[in-house]
C-alpha positions as a printed Julia matrix, in Angstrom:
283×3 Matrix{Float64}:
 104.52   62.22  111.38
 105.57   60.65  107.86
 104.61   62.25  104.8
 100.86   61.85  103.82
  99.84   62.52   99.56
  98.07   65.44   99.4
  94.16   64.2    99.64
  92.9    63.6    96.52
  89.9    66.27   94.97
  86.29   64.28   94.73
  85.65   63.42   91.38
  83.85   65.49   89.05
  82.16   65.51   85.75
  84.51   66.7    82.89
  84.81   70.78   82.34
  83.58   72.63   79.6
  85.86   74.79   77.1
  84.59   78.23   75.97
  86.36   81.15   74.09
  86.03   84.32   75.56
  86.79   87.4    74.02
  85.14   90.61   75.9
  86.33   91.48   78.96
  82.9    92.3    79.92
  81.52   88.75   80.08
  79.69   87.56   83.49
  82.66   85.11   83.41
  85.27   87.32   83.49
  83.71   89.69   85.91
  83.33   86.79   88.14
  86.71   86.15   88.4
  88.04   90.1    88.12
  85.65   90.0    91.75
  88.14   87.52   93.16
  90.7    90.71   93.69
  88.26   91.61   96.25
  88.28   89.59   99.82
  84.33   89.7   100.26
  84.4    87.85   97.08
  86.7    85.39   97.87
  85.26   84.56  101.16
  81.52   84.39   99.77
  82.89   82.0    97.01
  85.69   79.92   98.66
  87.89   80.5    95.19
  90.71   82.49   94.86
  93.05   83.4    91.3
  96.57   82.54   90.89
  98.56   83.78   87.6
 101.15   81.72   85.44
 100.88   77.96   84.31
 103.79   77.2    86.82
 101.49   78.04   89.58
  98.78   76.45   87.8
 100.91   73.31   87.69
 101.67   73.48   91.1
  98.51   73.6    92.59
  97.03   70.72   90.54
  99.88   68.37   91.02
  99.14   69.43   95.16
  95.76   67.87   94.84
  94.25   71.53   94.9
  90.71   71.98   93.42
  90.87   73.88   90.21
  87.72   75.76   89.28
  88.53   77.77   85.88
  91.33   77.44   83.97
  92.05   81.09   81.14
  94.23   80.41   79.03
  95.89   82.82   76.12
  93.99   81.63   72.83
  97.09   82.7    71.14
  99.29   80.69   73.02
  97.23   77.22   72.8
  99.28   75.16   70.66
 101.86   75.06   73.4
 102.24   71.69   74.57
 102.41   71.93   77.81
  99.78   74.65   77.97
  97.53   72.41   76.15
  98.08   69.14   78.36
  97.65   71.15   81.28
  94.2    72.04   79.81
  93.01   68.74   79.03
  94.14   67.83   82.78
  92.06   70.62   83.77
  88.98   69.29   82.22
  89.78   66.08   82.49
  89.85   66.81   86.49
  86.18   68.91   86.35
  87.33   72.5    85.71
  86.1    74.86   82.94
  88.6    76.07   80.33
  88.34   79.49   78.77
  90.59   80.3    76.28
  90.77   84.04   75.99
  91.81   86.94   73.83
  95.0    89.21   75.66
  92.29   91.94   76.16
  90.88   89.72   78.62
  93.87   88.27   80.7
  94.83   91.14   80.98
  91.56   92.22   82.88
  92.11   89.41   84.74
  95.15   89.71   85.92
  95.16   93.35   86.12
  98.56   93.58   84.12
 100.08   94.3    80.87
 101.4    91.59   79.36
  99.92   88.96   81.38
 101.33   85.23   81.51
  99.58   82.71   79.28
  97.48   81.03   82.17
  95.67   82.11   85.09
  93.89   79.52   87.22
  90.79   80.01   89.74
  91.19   77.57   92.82
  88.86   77.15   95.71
  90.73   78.0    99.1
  92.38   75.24  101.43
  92.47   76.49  105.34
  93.72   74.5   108.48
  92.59   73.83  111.75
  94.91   74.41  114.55
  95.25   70.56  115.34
  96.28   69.98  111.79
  99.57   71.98  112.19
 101.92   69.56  112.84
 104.34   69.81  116.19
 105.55   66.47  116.12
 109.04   65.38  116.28
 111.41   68.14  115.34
 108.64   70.02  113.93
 108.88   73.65  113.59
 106.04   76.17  112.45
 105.5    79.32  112.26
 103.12   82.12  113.94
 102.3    85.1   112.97
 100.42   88.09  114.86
  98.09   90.31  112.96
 100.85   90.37  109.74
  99.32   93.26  107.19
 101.65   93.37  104.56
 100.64   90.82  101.27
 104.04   90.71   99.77
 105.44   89.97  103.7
 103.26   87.34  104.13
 103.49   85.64  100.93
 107.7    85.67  101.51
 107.21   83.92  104.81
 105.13   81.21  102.79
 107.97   80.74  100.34
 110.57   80.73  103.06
 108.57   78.4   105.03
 108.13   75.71  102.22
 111.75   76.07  102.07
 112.73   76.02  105.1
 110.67   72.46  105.68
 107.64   74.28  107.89
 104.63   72.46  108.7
 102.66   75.06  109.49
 102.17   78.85  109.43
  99.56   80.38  111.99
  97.68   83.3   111.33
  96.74   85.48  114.39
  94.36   87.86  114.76
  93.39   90.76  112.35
  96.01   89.74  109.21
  95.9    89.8   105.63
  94.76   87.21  103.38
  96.49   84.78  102.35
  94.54   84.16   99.04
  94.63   87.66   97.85
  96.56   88.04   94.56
  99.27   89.79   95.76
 100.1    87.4    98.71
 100.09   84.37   96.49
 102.07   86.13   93.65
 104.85   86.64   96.52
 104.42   82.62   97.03
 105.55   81.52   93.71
 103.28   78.57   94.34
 104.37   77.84   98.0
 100.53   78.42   98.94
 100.16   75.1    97.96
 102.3    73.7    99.6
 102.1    74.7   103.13
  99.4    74.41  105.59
  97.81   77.86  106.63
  95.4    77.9   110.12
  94.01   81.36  110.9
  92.5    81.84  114.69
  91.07   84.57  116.85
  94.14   85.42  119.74
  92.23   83.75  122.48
  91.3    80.86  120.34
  95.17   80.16  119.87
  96.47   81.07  123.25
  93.6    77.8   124.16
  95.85   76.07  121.69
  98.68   76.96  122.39
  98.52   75.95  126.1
  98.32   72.65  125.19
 101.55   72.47  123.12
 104.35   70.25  124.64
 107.43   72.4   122.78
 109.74   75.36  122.83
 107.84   78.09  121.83
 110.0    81.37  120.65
 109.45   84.8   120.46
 111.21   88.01  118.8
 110.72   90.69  120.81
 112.7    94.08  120.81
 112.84   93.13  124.87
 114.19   89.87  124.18
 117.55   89.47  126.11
 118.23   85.96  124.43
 120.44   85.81  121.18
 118.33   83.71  119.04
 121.25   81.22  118.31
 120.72   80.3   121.67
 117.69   77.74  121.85
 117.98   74.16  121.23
 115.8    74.24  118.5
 116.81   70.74  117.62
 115.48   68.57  120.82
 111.48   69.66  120.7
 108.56   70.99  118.56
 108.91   74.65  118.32
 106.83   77.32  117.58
 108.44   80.45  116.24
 106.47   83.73  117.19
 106.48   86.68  115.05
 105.05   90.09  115.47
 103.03   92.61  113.46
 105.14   95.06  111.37
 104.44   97.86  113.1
 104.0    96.91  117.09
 105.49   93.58  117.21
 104.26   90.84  119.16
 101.07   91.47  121.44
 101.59   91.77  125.33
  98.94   88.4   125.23
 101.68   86.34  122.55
 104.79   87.68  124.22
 104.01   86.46  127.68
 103.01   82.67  126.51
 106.56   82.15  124.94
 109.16   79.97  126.67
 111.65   82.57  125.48
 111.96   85.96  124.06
 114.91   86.31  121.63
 116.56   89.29  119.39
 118.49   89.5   116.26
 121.85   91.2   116.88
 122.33   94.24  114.46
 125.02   96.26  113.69
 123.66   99.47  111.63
 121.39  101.9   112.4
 117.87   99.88  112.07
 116.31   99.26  114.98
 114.63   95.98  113.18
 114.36   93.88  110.62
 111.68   93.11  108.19
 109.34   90.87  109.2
 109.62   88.49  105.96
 113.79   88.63  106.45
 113.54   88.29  110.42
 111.37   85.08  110.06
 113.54   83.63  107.73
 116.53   84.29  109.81
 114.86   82.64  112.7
 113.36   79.73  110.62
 116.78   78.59  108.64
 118.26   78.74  112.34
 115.59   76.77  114.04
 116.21   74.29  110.98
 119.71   73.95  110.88
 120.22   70.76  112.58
 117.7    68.97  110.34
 118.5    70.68  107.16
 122.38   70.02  107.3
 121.48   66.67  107.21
């Protein structure tokens, strides 16, 4: 499937800019709510930190809601442009006193710019398995800073696709998309119920591999290269699900040497994800 341009956001009237300079303002405790996940699902908006990330998700085509930036810091340039693109594209701009960024983002010394985005979800038919596609999917994943790694790695790695499975953590909470740096705009995220994907996934014409501490298969040992594959990864904890395991065309381990009996989840999918890539990426 060639590339597409990311879809452009409707267009909107032109933002508003207002200073902000108590921590307590309905504003702010707006977008302090957004740590919590009932929050984020009742609004569709999520917060991301740093005017890299800001950056990122704008030039992505990502709808940007509020933009905070540091009062102190708005004669930067680039901080400033990225301002005027924000209102320029519909979003409010509060420029805000370090008290308040700081209540925002929960830290000391917060970065200059924190921007409020609304949430971008796939279906399962809009994960890509075409070609020499590979994507990823992953079963009931808990840990934020895991699956924001597996984001990064799969934006690196040339995914077109990571599938959420069952009972997992959000992918819009801070932490996750801290662990991104900005890779959470960049690749397409589907979340299903485990019967709704097995449905799916029955329909796939592709390789579809499994780690599995019962897998017999090294997991150099797949053509990876001829097909659409699906890599299957399991929960921290239990690994895959008896239901996941038994759909995959193979199950395949990760020879070890030391003691550990396994890897981490974020370090095992990126093994299996730069290997499942190798033909294309050595291009």
């Amino acid at each position: 499937m060639p590339d597409r341009p990311p879809p452009k956001p409707p267009t909107r009237a032109p933002g508003r800019v207002k200073e902000v300079t108590s921590a307590s303002n309905p504003l702010v405790k707006d977008i302090r709510a957004l740590a919590q996940k009932k929050h984020r699902e009742e609004t569709g908006l999520f917060l991301v930190e740093g005017l890299k990330l800001v950056i990122d998700g704008l030039d992505a085509g990502w709808e940007l809601s509020t933009l905070v930036i540091a009062k102190a810091a708005s004669d930067n340039p680039l901080l400033a442009k990225t301002a005027a693109r924000a209102v320029a594209s519909g979003a409010d701009v509060i420029e805000a006193s370090a008290k308040v960024l700081e209540a925002i983002t929960r830290r000391d010394n917060p970065q200059s710019a924190a921007g409020v985005f609304r949430r971008r979800l796939a279906s399962l038919g809009e994960i890509d398995l075409s070609g020499k596609a590979v994507a990823v999917v992953l079963d009931r994943v808990r840990d934020p800073g895991n699956l924001g790694t597996v984001l990064r790695t799969a934006d690196a790695a040339g995914a077109s696709g990571v599938v959420l499975v069952g009972d997992t953590v959000d992918p819009f909470s801070l932490e996750t998309v801290r662990a991104t740096m900005g890779s959470i705009f960049a690749v397409p995220i589907a979340r299903a119920k485990e019967a709704e994907f097995l449905t799916w996934r029955s329909r796939i014409k592709g390789l579809v591999v499994g780690t599995h501490m019962r897998g017999e298969t090294d997991y150099r040992a797949p053509d990876y290269g001829a097909q659409p594959v699906l890599l299957m990864m399991g929960n921290e904890q239990a690994g895959l699900s008896d239901a996941l395991a038994e759909t995959c065309d193979v199950l395949v381990r990760i020879p070890q040497a030391g003691r550990a009996d396994s890897l981490n989840l974020a370090v095992a999918t990126g093994v299996m994800l730069f290997e499942a890539r190798r033909g294309v990426l050595a291009l």
